[in-house]
C-alpha positions in Angstrom: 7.0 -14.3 -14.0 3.8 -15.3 -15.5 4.1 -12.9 -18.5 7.6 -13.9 -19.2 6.1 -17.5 -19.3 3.1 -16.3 -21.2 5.5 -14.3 -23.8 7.3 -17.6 -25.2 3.7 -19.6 -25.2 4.2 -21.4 -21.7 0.9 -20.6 -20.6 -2.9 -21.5 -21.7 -4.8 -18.3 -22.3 -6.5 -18.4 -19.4 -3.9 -18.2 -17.4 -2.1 -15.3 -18.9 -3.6 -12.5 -16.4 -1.4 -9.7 -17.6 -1.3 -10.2 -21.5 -4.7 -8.6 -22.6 -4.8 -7.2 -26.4 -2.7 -5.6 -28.2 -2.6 -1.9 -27.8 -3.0 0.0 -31.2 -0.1 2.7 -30.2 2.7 1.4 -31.1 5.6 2.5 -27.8 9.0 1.3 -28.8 10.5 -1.1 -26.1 14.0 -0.4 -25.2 16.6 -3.4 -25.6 16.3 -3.1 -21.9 12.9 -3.7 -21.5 12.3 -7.3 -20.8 15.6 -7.5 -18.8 13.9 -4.4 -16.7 10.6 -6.9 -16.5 12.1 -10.0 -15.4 13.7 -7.8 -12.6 10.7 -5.5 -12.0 9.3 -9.5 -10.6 12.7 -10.2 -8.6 12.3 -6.6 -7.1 8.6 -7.0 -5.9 8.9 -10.6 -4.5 11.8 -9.8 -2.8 9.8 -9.1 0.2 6.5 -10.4 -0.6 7.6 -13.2 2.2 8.2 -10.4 4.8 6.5 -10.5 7.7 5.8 -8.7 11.4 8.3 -9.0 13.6 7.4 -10.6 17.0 9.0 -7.8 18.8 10.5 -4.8 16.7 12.0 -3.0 19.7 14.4 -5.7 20.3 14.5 -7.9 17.5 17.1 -7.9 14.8 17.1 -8.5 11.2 17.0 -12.3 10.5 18.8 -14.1 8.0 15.9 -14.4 5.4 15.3 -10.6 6.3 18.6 -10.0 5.1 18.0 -12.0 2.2 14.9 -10.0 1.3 17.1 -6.7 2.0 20.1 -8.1 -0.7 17.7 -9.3 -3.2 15.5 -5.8 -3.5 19.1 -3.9 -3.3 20.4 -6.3 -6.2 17.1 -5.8 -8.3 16.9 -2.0 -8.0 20.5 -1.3 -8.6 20.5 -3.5 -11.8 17.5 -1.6 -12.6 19.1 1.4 -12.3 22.1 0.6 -14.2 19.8 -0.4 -17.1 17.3 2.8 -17.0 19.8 5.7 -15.4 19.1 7.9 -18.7 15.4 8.2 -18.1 15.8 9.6 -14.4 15.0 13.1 -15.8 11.8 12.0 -17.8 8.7 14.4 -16.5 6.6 14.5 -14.6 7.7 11.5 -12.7 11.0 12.9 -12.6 9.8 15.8 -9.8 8.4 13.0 -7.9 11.8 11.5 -7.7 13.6 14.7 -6.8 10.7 15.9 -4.1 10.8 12.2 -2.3 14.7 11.9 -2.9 15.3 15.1 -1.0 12.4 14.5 1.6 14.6 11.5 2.5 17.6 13.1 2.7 15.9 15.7 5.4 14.5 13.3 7.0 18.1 10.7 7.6 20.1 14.4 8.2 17.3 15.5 11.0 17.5 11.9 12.5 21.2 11.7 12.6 21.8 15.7 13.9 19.4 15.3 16.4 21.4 12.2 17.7 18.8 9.4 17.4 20.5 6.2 17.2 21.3 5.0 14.0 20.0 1.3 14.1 16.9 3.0 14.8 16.3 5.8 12.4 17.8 3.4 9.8 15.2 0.9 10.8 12.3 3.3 10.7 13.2 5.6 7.5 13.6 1.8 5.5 9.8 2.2 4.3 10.5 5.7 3.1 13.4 4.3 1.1 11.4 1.5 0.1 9.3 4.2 -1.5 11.6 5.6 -3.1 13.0 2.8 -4.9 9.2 1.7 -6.1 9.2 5.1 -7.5 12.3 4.6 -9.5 12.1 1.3 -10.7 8.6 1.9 -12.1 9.3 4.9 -13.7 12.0 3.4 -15.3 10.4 0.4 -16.7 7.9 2.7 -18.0 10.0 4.5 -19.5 11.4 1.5 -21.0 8.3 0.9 -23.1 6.2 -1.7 -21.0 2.9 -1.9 -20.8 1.2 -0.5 -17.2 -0.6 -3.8 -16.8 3.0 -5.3 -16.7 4.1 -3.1 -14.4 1.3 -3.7 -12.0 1.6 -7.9 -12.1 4.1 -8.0 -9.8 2.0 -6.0 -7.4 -0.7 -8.0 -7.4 0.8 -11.6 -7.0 2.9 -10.0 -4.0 0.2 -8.4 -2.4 -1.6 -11.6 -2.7 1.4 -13.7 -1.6 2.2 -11.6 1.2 -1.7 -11.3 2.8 -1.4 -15.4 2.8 2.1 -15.5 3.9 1.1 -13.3 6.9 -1.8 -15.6 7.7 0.5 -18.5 7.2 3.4 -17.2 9.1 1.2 -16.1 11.9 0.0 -19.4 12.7 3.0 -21.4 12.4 5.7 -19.8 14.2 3.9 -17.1 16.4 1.7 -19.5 17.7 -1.6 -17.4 17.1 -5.1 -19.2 17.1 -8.5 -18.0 15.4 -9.2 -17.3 18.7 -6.1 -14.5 19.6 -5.1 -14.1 16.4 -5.1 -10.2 15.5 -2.6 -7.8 14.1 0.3 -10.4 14.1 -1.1 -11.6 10.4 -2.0 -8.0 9.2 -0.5 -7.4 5.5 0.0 -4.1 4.6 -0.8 -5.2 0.8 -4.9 -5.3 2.5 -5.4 -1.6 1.2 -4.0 -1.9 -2.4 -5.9 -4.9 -2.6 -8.7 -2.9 -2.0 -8.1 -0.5 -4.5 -7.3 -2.9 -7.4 -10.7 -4.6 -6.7 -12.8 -1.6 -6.5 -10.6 -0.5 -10.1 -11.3 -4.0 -11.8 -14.7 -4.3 -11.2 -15.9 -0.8 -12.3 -13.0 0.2 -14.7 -11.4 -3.1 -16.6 -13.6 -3.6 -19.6 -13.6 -7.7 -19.2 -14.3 -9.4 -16.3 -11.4 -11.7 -15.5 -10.6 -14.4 -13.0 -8.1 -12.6 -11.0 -10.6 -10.5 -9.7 -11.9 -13.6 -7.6 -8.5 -14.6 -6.7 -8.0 -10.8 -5.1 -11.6 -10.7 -3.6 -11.3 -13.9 -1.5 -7.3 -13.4 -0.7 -8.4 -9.9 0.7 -11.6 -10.4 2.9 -9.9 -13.5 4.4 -7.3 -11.5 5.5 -9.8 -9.4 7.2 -11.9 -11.9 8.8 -9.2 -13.3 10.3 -7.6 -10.7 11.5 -10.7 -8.9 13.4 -9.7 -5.5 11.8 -12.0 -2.8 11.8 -10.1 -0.1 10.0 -9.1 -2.7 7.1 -12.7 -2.2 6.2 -11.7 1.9 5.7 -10.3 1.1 2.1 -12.8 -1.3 1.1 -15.4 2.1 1.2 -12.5 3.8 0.0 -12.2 2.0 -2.9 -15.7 1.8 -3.9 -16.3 5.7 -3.0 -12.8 6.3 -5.6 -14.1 4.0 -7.9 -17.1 5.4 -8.3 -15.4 8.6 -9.1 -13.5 7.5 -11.4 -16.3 6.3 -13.6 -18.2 9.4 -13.4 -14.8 10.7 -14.8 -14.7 8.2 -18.0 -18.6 8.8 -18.5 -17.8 12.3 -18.9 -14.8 11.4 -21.4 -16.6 9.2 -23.3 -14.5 5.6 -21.9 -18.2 4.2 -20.3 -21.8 4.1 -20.5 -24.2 4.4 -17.7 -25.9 1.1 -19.5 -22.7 -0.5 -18.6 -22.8 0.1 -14.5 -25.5 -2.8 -14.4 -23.1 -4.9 -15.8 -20.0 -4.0 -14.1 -21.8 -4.6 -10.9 -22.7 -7.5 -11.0 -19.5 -9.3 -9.3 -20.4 -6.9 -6.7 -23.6 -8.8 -6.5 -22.2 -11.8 -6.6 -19.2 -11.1 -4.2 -22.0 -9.9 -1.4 -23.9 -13.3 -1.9 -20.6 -15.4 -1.7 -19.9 -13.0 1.7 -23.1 -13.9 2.9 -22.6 -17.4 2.2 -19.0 -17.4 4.1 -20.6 -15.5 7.3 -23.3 -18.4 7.2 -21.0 -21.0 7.5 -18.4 -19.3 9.8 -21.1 -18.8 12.4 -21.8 -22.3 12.4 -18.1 -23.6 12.4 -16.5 -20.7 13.9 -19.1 -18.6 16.4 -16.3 -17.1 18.3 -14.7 -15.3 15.2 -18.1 -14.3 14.6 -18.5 -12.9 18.6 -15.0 -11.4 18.4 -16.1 -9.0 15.3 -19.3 -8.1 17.3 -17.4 -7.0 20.3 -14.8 -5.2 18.0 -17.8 -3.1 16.0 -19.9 -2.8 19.1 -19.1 -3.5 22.7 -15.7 -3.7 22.7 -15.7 -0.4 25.4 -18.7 -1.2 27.3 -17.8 -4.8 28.4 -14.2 -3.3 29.7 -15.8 -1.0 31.8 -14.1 1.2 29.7 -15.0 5.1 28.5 -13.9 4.8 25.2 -12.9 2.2 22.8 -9.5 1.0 23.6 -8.1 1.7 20.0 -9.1 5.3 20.4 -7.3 5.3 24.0 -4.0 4.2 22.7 -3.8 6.7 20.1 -4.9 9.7 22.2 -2.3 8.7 24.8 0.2 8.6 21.7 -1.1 11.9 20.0 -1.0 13.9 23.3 2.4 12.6 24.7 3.8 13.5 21.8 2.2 17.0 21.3 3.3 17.6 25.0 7.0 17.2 24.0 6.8 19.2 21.2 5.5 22.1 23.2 8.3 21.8 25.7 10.7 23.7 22.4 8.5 24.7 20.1 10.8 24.8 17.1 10.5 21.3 17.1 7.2 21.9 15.7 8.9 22.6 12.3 11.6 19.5 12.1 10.3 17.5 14.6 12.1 15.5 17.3 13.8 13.1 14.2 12.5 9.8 12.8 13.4 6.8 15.0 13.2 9.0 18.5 11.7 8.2 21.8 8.2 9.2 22.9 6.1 7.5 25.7 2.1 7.5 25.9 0.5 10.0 27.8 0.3 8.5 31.7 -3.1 10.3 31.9 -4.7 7.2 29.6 -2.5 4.5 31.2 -4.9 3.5 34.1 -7.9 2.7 31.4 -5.0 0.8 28.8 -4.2 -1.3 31.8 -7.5 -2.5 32.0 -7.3 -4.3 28.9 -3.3 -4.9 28.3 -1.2 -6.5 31.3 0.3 -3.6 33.2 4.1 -5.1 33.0 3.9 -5.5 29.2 6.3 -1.9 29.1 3.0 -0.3 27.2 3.7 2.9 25.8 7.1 3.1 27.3 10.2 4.2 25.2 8.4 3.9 22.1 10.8 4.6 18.7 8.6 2.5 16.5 6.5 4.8 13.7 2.9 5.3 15.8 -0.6 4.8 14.7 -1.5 7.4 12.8 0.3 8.7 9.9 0.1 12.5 10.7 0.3 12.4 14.7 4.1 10.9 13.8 4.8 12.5 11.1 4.6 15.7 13.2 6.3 13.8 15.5 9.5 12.9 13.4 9.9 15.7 11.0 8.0 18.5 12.2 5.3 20.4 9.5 8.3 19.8 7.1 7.2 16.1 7.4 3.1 16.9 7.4 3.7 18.8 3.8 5.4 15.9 2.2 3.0 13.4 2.7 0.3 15.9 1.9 2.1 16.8 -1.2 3.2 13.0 -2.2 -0.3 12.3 -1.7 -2.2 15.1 -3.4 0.2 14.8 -6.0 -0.4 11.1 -7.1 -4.0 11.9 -6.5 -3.8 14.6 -9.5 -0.6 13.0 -11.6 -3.5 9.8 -11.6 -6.1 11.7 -13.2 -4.0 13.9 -15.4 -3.0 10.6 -16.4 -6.2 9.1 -17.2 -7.2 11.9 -19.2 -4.4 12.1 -21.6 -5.1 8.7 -22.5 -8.6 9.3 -22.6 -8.9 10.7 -26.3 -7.3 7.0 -27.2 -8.0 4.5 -24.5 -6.0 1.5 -24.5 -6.7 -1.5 -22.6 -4.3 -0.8 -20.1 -6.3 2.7 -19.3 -8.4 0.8 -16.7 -5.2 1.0 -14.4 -4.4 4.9 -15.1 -7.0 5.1 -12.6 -5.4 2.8 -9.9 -3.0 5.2 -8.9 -5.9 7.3 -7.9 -8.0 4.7 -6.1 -4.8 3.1 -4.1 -4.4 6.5 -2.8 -7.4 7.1 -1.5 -7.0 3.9 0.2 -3.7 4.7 2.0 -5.5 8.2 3.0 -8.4 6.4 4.4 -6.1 4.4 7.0 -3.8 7.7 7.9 -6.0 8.4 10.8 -6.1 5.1 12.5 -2.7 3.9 11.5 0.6 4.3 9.2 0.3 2.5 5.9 3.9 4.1 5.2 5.4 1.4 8.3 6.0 -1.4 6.3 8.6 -2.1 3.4 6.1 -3.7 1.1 3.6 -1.1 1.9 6.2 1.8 0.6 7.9 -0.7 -2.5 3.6 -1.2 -3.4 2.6 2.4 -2.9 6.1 3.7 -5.0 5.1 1.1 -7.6 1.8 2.9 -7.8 3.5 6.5 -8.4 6.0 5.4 -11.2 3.4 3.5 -12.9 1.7 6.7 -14.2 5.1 7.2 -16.3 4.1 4.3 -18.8 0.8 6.3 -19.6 2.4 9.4 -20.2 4.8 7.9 -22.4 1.8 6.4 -24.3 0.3 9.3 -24.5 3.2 10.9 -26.1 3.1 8.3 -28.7 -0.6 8.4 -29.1 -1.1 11.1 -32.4 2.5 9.4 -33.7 0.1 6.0 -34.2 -3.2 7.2 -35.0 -4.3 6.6 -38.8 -4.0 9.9 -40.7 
């Protein structure tokens, strides 16, 4: 919404985050194209107000839930029917036939193997969600607009949805700094992450959304006493890093210029500091409840491991266990949305810390805590090589990317890395949890994939502009 506003002069320059200068090859913008913009916005704010359910085994969708669910379908269709003719444009195209078939396995298995519709619907949503990102970016690539107008959206959602949670959380869940945990988590923590680490070593210009990002995302994780939202922030900064190696060795940076870039880093680490001083003086028991969570959280349970760990060995080896019980399911799983309990072996130590008639572990169809462990779980090793592949491929599609661009770097090229970087950030949380659970997390991550479209389009165009 801001560039549209920006487009007709609405805006002062400062405030025109998306609009940078004009790229000297010229890509043709399809009658389409702004109508594909405006609802490239509607399509990410649709559910940039969504938030955790209190209880998903028993809660239904709510009326703004439904809302959120109308409004994404109304955006993507339109989008769709305005961009159907570029579904076959390569390479993006494969990524769209891989994940489109993927989910067709996935809802047949579910639906053959008698899982309960409601709840395979419910659980394969994300995966759609995916999908649809995917499609809609590749199509407004396509289009003719520019990547950093593809990834606007993104950011304000993300940004809107880690505040919302916060918000949300504390209003009508009744949560206090002193309880509050995983009831405010976003799932837009990780690409935050990633777009930090990518705007302070990549963008050429230093620009005030970066701050905006910064402080959105480490309040988030204050707050929410998360250790493995800390996973992409190293994540990003390892990805990064790489990725500017990468541009020294095309040519796109100077080592004179890491000083430089660094400095917000610099500056970002002194404002943290500065935070931590003054939230141990007006909040000590945040600052006691992240010292327990990094250190003592198993010994003062009397406890033999960390509790986190516990929950997801009990998960990983209950649902091993059923898979040996008929091994074929080891090749298409037991079907996305399907029971599993935690292993009762772990259940005496769990008790410690949760109340033992809280139904812990019992009947569990929700997607589990680690990516791979339900994966497995769900579709088998047909499920295990999709992810692998979906990841591994936008890992590679991101680079390939960034170096057909490189011979001609626009000032969008910063974000052919971003792909790149946000994956390394999903991968860094597989372990620990499911990045893929959430419907923002899959429209954000699908967003990510079809973005790469728009650069290979400019690339296409780039000898068709040069001065001969």
């Amino acid at each position: 919404m801001l560039s549209i506003l920006a487009d007709h002069g609405l805006l002062p320059r400062w405030l025109r985050p998306w609009s940078g200068p004009e790229d000297t090859v010229a890509i043709p913008r399809t009658w389409t194209a702004v109508w594909i913009e405006r609802l490239l916005w509607v399509f990410m704010l649709s559910f940039a107000f969504d938030y955790r359910a209190s209880d998903t085994r028993t809660g239904g969708a709510g009326i703004d839930q439904i809302l959120f669910l109308l409004t994404w379908a109304g955006s993507t269709g339109c989008i769709f029917l305005l961009g159907w003719r570029f579904l076959l444009v390569r390479p993006i195209a494969w990524f769209l036939i891989f994940w489109g078939g993927f989910l067709m396995f996935m809802i047949g298995n579910a639906a053959l193997q008698g899982v309960p519709f409601d709840r395979w619907f419910r659980m394969v949503l994300p995966l759609i969600f995916l999908f649809s990102g995917i499609l809609n970016a590749h199509i407004a690539g396509c289009a003719g607009i520019r990547p950093s107008r593809i990834v606007g959206p993104v950011f304000v959602a993300a940004c809107i949805n880690v505040i919302w949670r916060i918000i949300h959380g504390f209003l009508f869940k009744e949560v206090t700094l002193e309880t509050v945990r995983i009831e405010v988590q976003s799932p837009s923590g990780n690409w935050l992450a990633a777009w930090i680490g990518c705007a302070i070593l990549l963008r050429p210009r230093f620009h005030w959304s970066l701050l905006v990002a910064i402080g959105v995302l480490f309040i988030g994780v204050f707050i929410t006493v998360t250790r493995s939202l800390l996973f992409p922030v190293f994540a990003s900064a390892l990805a990064s890093g790489i990725c500017f190696l990468l541009g020294v060795r095309w040519g796109q940076f100077a080592w004179r210029d890491l000083v430089k870039r660094l400095l917000p880093v610099a500056i970002a680490c002194a404002a943290g500091l500065t935070l931590l001083g003054l939230a141990a003086v007006f909040q000590p028991r945040m600052i006691e409840r992240w010292n327990e969570r990094l250190f003592h959280l198993a010994d003062d349970r009397n406890l033999t491991a960390d509790i986190s760990y516990l929950t997801r060995k009990a998960e990983a080896d209950s649902i091993a266990k059923m898979l040996s019980e008929e091994p074929y399911h080891f090749i298409n799983g037991m079907g996305i949305g399907a029971s599993y309990n935690w292993d009762a072996a772990y259940m005496p130590e769990i008790f410690l810390v949760f109340p033992e008639d809280s139904e812990l572990g019992v009947d569990v169809w929700t997607i589990g805590h680690s990516t791979w462990s339900y994966a497995l779980f769900s579709g088998g090793i047909i499920a295990l090589a999709a992810y692998a592949v979906l990841n591994i491929g936008a890992l590679a599609t991101s680079i390939r990317a960034a170096r057909a661009n490189a011979s001609d770097p626009g000032p969008d090229q910063w974000l052919a890395f971003l792909p790149f970087i946000a994956t390394c950030c999903v991968l860094s949380e597989t372990l620990t949890s499911n990045p893929f659970n959430e419907r923002l997390a899959g429209m954000t991550f699908g967003m990510m994939v079809g973005l790469l479209q728009a650069f290979f389009i400019r690339a296409s165009w780039i000898h068709r502009s040069l001065p001969t």
